[in-house]
PASEBA-1860 file (N, C-alpha, C; in nm, 3 decimals):
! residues 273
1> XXXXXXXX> 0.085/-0.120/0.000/0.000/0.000/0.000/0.088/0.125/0.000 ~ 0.046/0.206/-0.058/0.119/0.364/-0.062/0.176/0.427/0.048 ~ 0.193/0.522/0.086/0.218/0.602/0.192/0.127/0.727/0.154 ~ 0.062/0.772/0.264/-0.025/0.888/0.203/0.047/1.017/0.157 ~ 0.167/1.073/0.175/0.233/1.119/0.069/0.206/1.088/-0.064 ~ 0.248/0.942/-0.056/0.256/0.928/-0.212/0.134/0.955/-0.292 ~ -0.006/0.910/-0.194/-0.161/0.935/-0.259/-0.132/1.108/-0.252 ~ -0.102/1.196/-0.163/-0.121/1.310/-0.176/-0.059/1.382/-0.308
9> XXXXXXXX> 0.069/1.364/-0.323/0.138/1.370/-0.483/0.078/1.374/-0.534 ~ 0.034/1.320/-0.596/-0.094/1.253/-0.724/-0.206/1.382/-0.739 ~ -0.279/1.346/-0.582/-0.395/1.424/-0.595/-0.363/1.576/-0.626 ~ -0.239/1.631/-0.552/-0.166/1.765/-0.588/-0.172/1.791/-0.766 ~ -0.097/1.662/-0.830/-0.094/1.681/-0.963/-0.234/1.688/-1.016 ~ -0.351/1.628/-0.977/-0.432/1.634/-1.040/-0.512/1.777/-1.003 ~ -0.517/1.801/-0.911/-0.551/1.983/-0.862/-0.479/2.020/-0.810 ~ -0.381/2.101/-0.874/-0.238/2.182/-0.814/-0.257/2.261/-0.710
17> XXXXXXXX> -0.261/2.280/-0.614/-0.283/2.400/-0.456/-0.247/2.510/-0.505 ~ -0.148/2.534/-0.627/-0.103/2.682/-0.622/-0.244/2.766/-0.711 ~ -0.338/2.631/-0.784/-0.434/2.699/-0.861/-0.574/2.767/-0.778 ~ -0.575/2.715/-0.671/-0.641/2.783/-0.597/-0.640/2.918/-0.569 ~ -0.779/2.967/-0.531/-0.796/3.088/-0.510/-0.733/3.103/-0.352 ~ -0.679/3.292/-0.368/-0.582/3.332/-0.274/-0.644/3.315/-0.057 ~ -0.820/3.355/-0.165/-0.885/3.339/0.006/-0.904/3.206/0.032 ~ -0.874/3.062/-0.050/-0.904/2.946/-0.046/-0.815/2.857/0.105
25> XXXXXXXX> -0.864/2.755/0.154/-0.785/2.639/0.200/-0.781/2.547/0.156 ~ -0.721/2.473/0.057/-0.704/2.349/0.027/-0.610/2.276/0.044 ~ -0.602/2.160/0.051/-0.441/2.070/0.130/-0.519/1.957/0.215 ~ -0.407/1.925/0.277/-0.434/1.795/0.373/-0.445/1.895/0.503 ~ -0.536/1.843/0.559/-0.622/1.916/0.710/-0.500/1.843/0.828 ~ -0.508/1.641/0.788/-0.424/1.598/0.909/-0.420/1.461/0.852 ~ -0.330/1.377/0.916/-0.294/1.263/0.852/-0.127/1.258/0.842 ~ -0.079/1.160/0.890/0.084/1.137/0.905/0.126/1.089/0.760
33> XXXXXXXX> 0.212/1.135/0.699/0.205/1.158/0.568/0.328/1.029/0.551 ~ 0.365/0.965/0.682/0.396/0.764/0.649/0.341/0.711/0.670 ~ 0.186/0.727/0.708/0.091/0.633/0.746/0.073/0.567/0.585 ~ 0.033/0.460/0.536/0.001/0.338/0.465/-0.189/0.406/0.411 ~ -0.183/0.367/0.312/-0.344/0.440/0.256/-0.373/0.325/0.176 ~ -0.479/0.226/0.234/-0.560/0.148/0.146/-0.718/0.171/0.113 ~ -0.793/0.234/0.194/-0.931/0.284/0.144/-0.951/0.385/0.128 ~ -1.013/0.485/0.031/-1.040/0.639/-0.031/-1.185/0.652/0.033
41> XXXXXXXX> -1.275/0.741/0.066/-1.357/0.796/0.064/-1.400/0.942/-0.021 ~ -1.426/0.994/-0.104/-1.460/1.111/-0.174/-1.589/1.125/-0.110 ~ -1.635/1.273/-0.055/-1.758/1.293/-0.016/-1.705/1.481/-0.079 ~ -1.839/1.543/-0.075/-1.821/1.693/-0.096/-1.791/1.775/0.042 ~ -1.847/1.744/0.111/-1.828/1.833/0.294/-1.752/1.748/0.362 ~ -1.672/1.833/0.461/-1.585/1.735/0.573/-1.720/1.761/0.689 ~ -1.823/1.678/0.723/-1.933/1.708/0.801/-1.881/1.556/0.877 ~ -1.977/1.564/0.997/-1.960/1.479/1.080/-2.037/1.364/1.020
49> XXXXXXXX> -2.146/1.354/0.966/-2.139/1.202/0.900/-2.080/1.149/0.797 ~ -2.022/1.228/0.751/-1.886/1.200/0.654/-1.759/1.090/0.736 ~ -1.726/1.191/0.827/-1.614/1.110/0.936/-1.711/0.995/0.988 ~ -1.813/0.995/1.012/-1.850/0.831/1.084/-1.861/0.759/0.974 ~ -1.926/0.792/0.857/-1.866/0.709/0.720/-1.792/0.645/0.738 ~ -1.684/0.711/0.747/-1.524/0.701/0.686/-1.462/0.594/0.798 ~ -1.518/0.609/0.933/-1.495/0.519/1.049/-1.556/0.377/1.006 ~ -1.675/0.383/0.975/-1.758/0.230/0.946/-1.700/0.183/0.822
57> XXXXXXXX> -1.626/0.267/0.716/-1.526/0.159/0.639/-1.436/0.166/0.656 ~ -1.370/0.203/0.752/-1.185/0.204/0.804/-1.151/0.218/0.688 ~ -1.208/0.324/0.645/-1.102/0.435/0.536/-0.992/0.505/0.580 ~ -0.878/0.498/0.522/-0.743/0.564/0.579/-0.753/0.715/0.569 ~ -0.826/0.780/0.432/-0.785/0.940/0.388/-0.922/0.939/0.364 ~ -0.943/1.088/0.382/-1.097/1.134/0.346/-1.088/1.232/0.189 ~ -1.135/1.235/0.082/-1.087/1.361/0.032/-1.234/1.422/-0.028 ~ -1.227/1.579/0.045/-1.372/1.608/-0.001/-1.288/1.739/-0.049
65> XXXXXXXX> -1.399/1.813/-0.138/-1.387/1.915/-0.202/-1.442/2.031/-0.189 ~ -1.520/2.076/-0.066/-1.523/2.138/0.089/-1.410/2.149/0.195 ~ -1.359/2.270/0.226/-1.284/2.253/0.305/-1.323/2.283/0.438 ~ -1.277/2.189/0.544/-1.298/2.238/0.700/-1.301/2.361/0.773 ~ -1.189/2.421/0.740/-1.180/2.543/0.806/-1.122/2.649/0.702 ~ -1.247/2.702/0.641/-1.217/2.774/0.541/-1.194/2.953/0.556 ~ -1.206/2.967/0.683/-1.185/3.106/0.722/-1.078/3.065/0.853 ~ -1.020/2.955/0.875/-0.884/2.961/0.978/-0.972/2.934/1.122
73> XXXXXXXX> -0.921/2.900/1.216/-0.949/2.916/1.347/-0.799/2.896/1.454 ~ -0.833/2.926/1.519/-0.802/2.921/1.670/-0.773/2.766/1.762 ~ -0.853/2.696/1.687/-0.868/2.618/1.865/-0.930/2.465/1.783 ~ -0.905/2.373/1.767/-0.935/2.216/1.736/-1.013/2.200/1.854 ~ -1.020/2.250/1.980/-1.130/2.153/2.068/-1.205/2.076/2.015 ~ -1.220/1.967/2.069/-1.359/1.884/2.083/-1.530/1.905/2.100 ~ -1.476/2.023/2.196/-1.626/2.037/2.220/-1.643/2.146/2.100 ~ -1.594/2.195/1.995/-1.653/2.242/1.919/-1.700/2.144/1.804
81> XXXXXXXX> -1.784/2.177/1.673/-1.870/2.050/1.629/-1.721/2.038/1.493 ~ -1.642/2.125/1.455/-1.572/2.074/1.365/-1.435/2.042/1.427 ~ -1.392/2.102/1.543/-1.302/2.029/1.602/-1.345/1.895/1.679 ~ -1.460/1.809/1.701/-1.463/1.728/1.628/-1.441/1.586/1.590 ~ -1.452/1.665/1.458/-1.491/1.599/1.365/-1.299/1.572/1.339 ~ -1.222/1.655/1.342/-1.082/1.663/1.382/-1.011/1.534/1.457 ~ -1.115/1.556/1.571/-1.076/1.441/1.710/-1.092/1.292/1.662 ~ -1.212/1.288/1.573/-1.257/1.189/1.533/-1.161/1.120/1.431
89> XXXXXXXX> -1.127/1.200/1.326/-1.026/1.136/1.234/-0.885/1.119/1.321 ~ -0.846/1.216/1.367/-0.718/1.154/1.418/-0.698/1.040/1.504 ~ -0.768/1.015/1.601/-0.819/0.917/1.667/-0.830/0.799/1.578 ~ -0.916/0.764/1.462/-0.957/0.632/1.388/-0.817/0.645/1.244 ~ -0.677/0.723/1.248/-0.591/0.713/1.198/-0.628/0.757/1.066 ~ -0.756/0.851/1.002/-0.772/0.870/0.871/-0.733/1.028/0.844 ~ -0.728/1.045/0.732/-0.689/1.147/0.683/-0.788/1.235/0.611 ~ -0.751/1.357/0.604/-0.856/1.466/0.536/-0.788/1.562/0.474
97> XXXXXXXX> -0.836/1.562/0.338/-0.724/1.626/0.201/-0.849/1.705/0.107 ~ -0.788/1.818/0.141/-0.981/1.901/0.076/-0.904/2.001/-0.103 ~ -0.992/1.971/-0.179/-0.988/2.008/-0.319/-1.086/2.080/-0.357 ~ -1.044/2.247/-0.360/-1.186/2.287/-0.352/-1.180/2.382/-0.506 ~ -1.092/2.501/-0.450/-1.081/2.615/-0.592/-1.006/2.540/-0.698 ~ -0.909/2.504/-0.656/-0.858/2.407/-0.741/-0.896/2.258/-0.801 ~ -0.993/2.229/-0.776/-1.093/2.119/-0.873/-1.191/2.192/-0.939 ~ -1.198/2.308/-0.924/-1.313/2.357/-1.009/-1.254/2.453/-1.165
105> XXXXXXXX> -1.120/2.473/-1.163/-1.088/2.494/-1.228/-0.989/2.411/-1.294 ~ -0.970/2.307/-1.264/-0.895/2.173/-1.345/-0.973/2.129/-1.427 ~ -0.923/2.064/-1.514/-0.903/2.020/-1.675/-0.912/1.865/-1.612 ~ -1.005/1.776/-1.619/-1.078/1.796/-1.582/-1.141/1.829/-1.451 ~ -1.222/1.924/-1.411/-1.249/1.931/-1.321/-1.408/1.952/-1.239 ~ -1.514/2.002/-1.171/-1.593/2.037/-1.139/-1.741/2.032/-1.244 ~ -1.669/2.119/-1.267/-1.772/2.136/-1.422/-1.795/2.056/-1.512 ~ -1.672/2.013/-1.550/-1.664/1.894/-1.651/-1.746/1.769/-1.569
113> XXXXXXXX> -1.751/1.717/-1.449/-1.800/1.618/-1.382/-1.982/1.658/-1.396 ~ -2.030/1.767/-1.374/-2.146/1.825/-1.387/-2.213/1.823/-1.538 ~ -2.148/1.894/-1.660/-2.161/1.855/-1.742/-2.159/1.662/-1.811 ~ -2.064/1.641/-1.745/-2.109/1.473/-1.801/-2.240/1.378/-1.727 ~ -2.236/1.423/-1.605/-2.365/1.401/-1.547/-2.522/1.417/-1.607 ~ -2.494/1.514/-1.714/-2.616/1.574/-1.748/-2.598/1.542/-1.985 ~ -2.512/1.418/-1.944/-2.442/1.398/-2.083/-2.405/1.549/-2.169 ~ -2.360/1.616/-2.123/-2.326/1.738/-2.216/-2.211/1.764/-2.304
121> XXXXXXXX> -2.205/1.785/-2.405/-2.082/1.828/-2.483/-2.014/1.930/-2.455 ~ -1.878/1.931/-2.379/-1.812/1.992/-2.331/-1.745/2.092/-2.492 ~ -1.742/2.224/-2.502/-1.728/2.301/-2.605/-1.563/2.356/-2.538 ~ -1.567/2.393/-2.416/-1.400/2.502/-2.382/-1.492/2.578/-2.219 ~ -1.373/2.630/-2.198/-1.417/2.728/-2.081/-1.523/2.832/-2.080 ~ -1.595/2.858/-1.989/-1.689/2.981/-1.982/-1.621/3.078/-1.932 ~ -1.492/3.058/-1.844/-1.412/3.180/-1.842/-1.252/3.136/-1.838 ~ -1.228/3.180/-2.004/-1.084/3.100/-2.076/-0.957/3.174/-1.921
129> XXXXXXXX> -0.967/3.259/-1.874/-0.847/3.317/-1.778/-0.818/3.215/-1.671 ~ -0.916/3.138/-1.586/-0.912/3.048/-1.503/-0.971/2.978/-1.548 ~ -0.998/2.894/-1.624/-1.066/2.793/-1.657/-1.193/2.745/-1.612 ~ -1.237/2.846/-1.541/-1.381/2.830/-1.436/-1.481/2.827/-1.496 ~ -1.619/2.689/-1.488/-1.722/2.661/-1.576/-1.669/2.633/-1.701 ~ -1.809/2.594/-1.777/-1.790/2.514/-1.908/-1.865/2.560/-1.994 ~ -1.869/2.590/-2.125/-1.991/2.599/-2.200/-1.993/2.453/-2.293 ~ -2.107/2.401/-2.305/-2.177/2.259/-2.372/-2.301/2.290/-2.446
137> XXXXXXXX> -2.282/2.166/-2.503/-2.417/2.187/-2.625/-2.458/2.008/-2.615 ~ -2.564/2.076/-2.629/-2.697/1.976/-2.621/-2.679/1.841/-2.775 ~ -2.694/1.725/-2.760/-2.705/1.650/-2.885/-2.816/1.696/-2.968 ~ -2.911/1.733/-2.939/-3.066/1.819/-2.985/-3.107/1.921/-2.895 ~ -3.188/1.976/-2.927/-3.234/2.157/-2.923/-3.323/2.067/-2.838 ~ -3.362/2.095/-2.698/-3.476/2.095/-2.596/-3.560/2.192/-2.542 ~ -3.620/2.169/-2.516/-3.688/2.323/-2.410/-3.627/2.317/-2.279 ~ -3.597/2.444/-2.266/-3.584/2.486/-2.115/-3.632/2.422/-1.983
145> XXXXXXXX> -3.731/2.362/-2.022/-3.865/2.276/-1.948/-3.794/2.174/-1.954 ~ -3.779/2.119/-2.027/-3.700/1.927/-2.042/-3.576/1.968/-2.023 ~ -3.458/2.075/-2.040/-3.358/2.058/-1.981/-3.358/2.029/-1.804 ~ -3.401/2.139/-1.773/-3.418/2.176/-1.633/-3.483/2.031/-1.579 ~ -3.583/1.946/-1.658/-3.581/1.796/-1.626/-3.488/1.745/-1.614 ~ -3.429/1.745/-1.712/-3.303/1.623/-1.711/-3.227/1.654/-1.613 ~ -3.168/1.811/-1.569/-3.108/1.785/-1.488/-3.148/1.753/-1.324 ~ -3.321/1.766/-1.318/-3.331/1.718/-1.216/-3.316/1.538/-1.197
153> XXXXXXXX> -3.358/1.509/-1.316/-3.358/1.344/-1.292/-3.199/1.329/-1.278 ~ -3.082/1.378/-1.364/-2.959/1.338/-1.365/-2.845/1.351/-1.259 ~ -2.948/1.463/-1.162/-2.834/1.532/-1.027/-2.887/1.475/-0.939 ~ -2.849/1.424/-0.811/-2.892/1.375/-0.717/-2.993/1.444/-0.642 ~ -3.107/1.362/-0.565/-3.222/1.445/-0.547/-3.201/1.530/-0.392 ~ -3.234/1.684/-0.408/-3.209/1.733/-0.266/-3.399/1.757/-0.248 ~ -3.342/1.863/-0.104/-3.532/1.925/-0.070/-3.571/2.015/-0.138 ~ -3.440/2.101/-0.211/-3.474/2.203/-0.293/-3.513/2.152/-0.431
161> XXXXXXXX> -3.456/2.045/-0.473/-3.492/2.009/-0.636/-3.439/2.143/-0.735 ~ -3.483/2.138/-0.859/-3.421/2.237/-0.943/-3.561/2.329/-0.989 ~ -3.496/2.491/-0.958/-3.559/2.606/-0.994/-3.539/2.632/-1.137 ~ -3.635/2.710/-1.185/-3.641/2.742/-1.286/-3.647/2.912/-1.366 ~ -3.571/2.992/-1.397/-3.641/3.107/-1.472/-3.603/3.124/-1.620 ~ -3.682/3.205/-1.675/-3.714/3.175/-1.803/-3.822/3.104/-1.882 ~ -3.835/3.174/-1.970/-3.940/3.055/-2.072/-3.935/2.954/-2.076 ~ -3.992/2.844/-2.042/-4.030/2.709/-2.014/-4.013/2.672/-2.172
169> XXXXXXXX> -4.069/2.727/-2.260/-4.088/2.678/-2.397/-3.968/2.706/-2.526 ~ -3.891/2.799/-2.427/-3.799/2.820/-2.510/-3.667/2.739/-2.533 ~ -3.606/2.698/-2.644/-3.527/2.619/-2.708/-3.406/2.617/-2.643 ~ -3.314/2.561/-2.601/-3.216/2.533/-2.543/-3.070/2.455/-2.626 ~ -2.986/2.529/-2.612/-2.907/2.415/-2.776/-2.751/2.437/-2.708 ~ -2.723/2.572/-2.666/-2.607/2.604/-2.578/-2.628/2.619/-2.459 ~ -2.508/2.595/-2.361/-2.567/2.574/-2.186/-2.410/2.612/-2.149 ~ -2.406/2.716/-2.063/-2.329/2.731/-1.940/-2.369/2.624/-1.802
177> XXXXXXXX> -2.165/2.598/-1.777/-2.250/2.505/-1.660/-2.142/2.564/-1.581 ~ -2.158/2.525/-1.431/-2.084/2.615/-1.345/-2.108/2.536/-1.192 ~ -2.023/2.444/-1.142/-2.075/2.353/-0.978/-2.037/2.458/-0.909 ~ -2.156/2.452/-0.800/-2.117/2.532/-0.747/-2.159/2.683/-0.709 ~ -2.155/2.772/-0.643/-2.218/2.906/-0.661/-2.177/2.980/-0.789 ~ -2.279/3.061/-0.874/-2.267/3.080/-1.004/-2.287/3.193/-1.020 ~ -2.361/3.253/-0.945/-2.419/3.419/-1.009/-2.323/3.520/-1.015 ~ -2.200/3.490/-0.990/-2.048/3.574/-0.999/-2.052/3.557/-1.156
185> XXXXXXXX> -2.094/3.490/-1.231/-2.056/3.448/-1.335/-2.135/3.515/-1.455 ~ -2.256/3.581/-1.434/-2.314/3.590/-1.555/-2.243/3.720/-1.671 ~ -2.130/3.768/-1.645/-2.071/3.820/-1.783/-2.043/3.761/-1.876 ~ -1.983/3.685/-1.792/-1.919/3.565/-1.905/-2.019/3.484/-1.914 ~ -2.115/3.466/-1.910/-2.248/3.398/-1.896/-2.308/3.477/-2.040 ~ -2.356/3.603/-2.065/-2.402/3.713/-2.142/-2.279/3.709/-2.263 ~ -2.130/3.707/-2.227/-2.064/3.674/-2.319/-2.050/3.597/-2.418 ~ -2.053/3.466/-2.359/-2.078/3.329/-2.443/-2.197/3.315/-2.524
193> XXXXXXXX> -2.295/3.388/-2.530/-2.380/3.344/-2.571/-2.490/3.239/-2.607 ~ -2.474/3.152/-2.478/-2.515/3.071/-2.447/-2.711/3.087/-2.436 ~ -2.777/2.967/-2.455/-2.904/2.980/-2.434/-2.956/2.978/-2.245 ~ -2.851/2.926/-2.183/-2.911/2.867/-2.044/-2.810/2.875/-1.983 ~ -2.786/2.849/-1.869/-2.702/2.859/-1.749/-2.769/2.809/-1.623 ~ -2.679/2.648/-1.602/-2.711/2.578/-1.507/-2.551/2.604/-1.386 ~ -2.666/2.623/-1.280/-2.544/2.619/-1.148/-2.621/2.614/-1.049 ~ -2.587/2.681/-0.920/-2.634/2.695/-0.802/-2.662/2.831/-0.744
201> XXXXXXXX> -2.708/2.836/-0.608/-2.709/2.973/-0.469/-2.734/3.096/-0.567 ~ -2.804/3.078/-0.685/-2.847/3.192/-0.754/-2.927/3.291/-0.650 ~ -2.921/3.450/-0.618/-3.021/3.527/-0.585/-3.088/3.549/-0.641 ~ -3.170/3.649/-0.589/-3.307/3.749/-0.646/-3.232/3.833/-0.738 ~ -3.150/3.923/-0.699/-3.112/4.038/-0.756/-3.054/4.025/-0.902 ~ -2.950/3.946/-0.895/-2.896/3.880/-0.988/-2.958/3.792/-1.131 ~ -3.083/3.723/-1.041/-3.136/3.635/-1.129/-3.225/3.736/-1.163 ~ -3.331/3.832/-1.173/-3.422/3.956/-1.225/-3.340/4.020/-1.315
209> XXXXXXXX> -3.199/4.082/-1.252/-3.164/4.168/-1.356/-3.123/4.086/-1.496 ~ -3.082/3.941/-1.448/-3.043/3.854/-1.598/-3.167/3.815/-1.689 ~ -3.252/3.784/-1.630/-3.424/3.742/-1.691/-3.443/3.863/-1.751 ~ -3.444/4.000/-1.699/-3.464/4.157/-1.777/-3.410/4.170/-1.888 ~ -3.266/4.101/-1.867/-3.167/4.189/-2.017/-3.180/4.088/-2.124 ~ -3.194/3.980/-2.112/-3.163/3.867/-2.157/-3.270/3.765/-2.164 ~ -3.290/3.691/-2.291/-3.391/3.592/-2.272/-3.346/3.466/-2.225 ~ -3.232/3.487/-2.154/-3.141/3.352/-2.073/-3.241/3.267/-1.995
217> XXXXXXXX> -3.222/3.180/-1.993/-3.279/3.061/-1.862/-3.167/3.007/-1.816 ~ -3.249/2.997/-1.656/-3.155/2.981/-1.575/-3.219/2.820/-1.544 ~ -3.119/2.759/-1.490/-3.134/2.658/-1.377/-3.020/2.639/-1.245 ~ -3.119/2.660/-1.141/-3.055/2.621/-0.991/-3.086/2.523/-0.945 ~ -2.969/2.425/-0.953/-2.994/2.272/-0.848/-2.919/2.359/-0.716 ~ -2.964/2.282/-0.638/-2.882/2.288/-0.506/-2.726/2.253/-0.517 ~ -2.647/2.377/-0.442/-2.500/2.360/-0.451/-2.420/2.262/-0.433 ~ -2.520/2.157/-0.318/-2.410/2.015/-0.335/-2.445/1.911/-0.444
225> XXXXXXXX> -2.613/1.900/-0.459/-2.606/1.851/-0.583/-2.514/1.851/-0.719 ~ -2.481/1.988/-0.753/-2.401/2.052/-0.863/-2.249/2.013/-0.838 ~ -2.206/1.978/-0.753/-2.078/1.967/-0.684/-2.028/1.790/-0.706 ~ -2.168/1.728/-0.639/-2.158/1.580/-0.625/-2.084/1.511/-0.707 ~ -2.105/1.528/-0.878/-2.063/1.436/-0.951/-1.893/1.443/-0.961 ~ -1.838/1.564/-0.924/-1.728/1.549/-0.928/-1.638/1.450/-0.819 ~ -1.736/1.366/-0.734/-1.673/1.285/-0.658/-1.662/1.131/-0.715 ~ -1.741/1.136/-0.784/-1.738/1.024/-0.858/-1.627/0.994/-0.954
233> XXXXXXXX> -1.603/1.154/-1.073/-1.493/1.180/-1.141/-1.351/1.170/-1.106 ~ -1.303/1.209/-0.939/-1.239/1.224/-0.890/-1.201/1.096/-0.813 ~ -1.284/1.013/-0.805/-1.243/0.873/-0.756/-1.231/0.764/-0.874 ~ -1.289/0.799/-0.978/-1.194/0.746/-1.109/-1.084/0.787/-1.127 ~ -1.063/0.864/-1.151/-0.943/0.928/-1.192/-0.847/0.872/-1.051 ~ -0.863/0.829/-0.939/-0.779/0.830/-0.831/-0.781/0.637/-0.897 ~ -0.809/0.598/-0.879/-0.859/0.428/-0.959/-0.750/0.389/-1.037 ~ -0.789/0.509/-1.193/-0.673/0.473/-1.288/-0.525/0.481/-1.225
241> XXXXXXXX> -0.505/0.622/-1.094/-0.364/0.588/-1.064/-0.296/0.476/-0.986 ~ -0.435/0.423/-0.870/-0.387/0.296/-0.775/-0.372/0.198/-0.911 ~ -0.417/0.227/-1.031/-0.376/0.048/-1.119/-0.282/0.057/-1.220 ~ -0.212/0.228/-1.204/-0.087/0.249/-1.310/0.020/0.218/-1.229 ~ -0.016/0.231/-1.076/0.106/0.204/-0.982/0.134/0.073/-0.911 ~ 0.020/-0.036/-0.949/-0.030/-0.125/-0.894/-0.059/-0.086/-0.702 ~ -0.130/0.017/-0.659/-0.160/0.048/-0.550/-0.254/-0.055/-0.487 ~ -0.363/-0.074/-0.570/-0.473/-0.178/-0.515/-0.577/-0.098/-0.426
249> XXXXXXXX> -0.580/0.058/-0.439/-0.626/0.114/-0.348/-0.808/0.046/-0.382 ~ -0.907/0.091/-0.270/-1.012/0.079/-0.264/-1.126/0.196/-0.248 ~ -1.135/0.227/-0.346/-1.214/0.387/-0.341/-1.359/0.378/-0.375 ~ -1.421/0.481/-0.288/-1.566/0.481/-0.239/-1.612/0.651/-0.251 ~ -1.675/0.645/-0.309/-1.812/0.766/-0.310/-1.907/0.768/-0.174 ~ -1.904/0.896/-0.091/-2.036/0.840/-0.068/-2.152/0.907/-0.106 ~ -2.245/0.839/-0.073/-2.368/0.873/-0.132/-2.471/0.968/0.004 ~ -2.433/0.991/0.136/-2.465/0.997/0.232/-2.470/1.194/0.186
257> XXXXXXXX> -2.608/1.224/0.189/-2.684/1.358/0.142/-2.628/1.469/0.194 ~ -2.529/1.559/0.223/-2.519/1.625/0.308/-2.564/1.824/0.259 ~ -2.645/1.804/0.160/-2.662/1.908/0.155/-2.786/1.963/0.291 ~ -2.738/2.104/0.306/-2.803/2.138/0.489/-2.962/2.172/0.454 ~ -2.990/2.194/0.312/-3.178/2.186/0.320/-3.252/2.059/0.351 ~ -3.367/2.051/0.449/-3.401/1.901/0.454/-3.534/1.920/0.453 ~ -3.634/2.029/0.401/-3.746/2.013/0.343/-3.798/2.138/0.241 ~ -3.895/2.095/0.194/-3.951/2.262/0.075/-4.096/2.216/0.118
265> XXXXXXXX> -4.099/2.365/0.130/-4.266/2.353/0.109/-4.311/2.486/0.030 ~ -4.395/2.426/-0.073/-4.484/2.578/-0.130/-4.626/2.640/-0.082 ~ -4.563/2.730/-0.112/-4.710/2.818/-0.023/-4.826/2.868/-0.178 ~ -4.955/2.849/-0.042/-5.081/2.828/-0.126/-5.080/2.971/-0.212 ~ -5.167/2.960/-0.281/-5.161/3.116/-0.423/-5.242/3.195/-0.339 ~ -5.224/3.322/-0.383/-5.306/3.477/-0.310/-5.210/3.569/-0.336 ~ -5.230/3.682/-0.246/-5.160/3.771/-0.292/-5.083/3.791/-0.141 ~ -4.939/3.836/-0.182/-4.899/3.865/-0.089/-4.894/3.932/0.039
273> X> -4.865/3.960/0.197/-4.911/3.987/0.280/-4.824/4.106/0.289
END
């Protein structure tokens, strides 16, 4: 079996740390870098049922694409809920290696995992400077209505499900895609000339003034939905290297929901109060 160095190498090459953004944390959180690595876990959040996951398959390394402490702290205690989650991995000997700005702008990366999820033809970048998002095209012209289907049937199901603005009836043939929070994005969104733009954490403000200028449609899945498939991508890609090196590693997705909405409800028609 490897040394988790050696798994960390790899994963470095495949999302370089220096490509990350400057306010970002990405890296290995903790983990003795001669400890021996035979089981992978990929999840999107370092959340606490992630780590009991990772305990019930005596997985060695965790690698999510969320990072733990993404504004820094002070203090690992225990009694706080992500220190932890800290206590917990070090304790059961596993590791936690987070890929966040830097998988979303790798070749392949984020997007590209989102787009294949939703079978899309990957065209080039939606923003060629960082490589951030994708623009794709459809095998046939759909409606807005049946895209925004597909990608609900094709993304994993949250409480939010996928929003919609725009004409329902209108034709769909080019698509911005973007995991992840998106509404930073619509210049290059308006640039491309794209028919649609699928992502996430869209606002009000943002999404009105784009529906105004533009006969764009939007679609919002929920942010971990949009995120998810790249764990799947990312534990292939980790696969092909345990069998170029003969590693034998054992890598796992999980499937365990952690996006933080856990119900929707719509309210009856009238007029507002």
């Amino acid at each position: 079996m490897p040394r988790l160095s050696e798994v960390i190498a790899e994963l470095d090459a495949l999302w370089p740390p220096d490509r990350a953004e400057q306010w970002d944390a990405v890296g290995t959180v903790c983990g003795d870098p001669d400890a021996t690595v035979g089981r992978v876990l990929f999840a999107v959040d370092p959340v606490q049922e992630i780590a009991d996951e990772a305990v019930s398959l005596s997985a060695d390394l965790i690698v999510t694409h969320h990072p733990l402490y993404l504004r820094g702290t002070t203090t690992v205690a225990a009694g706080h809920f992500k220190g932890r989650v800290v206590h917990d991995l070090i304790k059961n000997d596993i590791a936690l290696h987070v890929a966040h700005t830097n998988a979303d702008t790798a070749d392949p990366g984020v997007s590209d995992a989102l787009a294949g999820a939703l079978d899309l033809r990957v065209t080039g970048p939606l923003v060629p400077e960082n490589g951030l998002g994708r623009i794709c095209e459809l095998d046939r012209p759909e409606t807005l209505a049946e895209f925004a289907a597909r990608a609900a049937a094709r993304l994993p199901a949250t409480a939010q499900g996928v929003r919609v603005a725009g004409d329902p009836g209108m034709l769909v043939r080019r698509v911005a895609v973007s995991g992840g929070s998106g509404d930073s994005l619509f210049d290059a969104v308006r640039a491309a000339g794209v028919d649609a733009f699928l992502t996430s954490d869209l606002r009000h403000h943002p999404v009105s003034e784009a529906t105004q200028r533009t006969p764009l449609g939007l679609v919002d899945a929920a942010h971990w939905a949009t995120e998810w498939p790249w764990c799947e991508q990312a534990a292939a890609q980790l696969d092909a290297i345990s069998d170029r090196h003969g590693w034998d590693l054992r890598v796992h997705v999980s499937k365990t929901v952690t996006d933080p909405w856990s119900s929707h409800h719509t309210s009856s028609p009238g007029a507002p109060n």
